[in-house]
C-alpha positions in Angstrom: -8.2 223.8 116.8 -9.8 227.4 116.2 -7.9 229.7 114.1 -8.2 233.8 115.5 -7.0 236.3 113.6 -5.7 239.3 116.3 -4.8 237.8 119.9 -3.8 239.6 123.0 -1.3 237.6 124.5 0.5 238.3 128.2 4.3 237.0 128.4 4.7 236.4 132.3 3.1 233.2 133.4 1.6 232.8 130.6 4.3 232.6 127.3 6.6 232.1 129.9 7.4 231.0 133.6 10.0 232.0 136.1 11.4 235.1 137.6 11.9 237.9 134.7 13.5 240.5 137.4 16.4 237.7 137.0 15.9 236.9 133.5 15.4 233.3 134.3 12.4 232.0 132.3 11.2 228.6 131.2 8.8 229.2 128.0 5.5 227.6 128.4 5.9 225.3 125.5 1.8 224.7 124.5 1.0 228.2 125.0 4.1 229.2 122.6 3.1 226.8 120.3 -1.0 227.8 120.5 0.0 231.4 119.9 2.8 230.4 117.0 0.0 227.8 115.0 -3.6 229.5 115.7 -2.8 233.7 115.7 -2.8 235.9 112.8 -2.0 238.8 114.3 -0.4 239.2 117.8 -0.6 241.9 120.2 1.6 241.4 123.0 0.1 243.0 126.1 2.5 242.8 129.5 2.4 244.6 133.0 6.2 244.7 132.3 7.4 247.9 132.2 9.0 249.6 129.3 12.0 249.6 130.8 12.3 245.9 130.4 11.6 246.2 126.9 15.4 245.6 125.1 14.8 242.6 127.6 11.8 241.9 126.8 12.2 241.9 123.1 15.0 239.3 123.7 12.5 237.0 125.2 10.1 237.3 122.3 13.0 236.5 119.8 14.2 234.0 121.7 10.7 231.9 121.8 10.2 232.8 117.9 7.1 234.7 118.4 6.6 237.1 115.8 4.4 240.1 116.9 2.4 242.8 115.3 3.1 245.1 118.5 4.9 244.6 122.1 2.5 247.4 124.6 4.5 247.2 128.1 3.2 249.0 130.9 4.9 252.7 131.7 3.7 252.9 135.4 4.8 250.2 138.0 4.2 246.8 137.5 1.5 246.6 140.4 -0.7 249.3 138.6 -0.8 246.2 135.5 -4.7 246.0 135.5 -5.3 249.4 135.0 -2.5 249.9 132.2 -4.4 246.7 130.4 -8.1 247.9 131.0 -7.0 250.6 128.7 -5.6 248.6 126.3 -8.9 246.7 126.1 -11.0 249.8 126.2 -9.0 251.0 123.4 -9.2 247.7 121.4 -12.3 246.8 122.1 -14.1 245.0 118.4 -11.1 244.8 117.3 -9.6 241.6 119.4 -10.8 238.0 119.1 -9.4 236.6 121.9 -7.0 236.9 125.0 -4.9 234.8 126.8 -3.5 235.7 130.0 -3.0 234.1 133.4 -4.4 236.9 135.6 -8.6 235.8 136.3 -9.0 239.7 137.3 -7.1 240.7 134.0 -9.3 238.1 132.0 -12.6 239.1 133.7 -11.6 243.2 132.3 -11.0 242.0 128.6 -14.5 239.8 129.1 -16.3 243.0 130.1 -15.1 244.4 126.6 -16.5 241.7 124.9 -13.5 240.0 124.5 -13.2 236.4 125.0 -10.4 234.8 126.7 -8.2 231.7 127.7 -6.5 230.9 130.7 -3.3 229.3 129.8 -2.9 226.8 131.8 -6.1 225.0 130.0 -4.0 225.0 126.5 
């Protein structure tokens, strides 16, 4: 399997499955372990927002992923596109691939350049 050095990786439906508002979520075990085996660096990208983070960073402990930097969202989860087409503006040369669920989400880090996988094909 291809090694990348700096990932953009989403956490809902993608590390994980289930209903965060309730804290009830099932890790995606081959993305978990893609990310874990094949990622230098992780950047941790989620339309979650950063008043989930002490949450959020539970999650991230809990599934062993060791990130370089957890970006959530500050405006409403529903504004998540937006929040991460800045991300990938910003990053942009810099990322070698992202993984996340969302085709729309995917199709704005492809316009950067960035390449991409859908998690449900790991």
């Amino acid at each position: 399997m291809k090694k990348y050095n700096t990932a953009i990786v989403d956490i809902d439906d993608t590390l994980v499955s289930g209903f965060w508002h309730d804290e009830q979520m099932t890790p995606n075990q081959s993305v978990v372990d893609f990310v874990k085996n094949n990622i230098e660096n992780i950047i941790i990208v989620t339309g979650r927002q950063d008043t989930m983070r002490e949450v959020t960073v539970k999650l991230l402990d809990s599934l062993g992923i060791k990130y370089d930097a957890l970006l959530m969202n500050p405006e409403h989860y529903d504004k998540s596109d937006e929040f991460k087409d800045g991300i990938a503006s910003n990053l942009q040369g810099k990322i070698d691939i992202a993984i996340d669920d969302n085709p729309d989400v995917r199709a704005i880090y492809e316009s950067y350049g960035i390449s991409t996988i859908d998690p449900l094909s790991l």
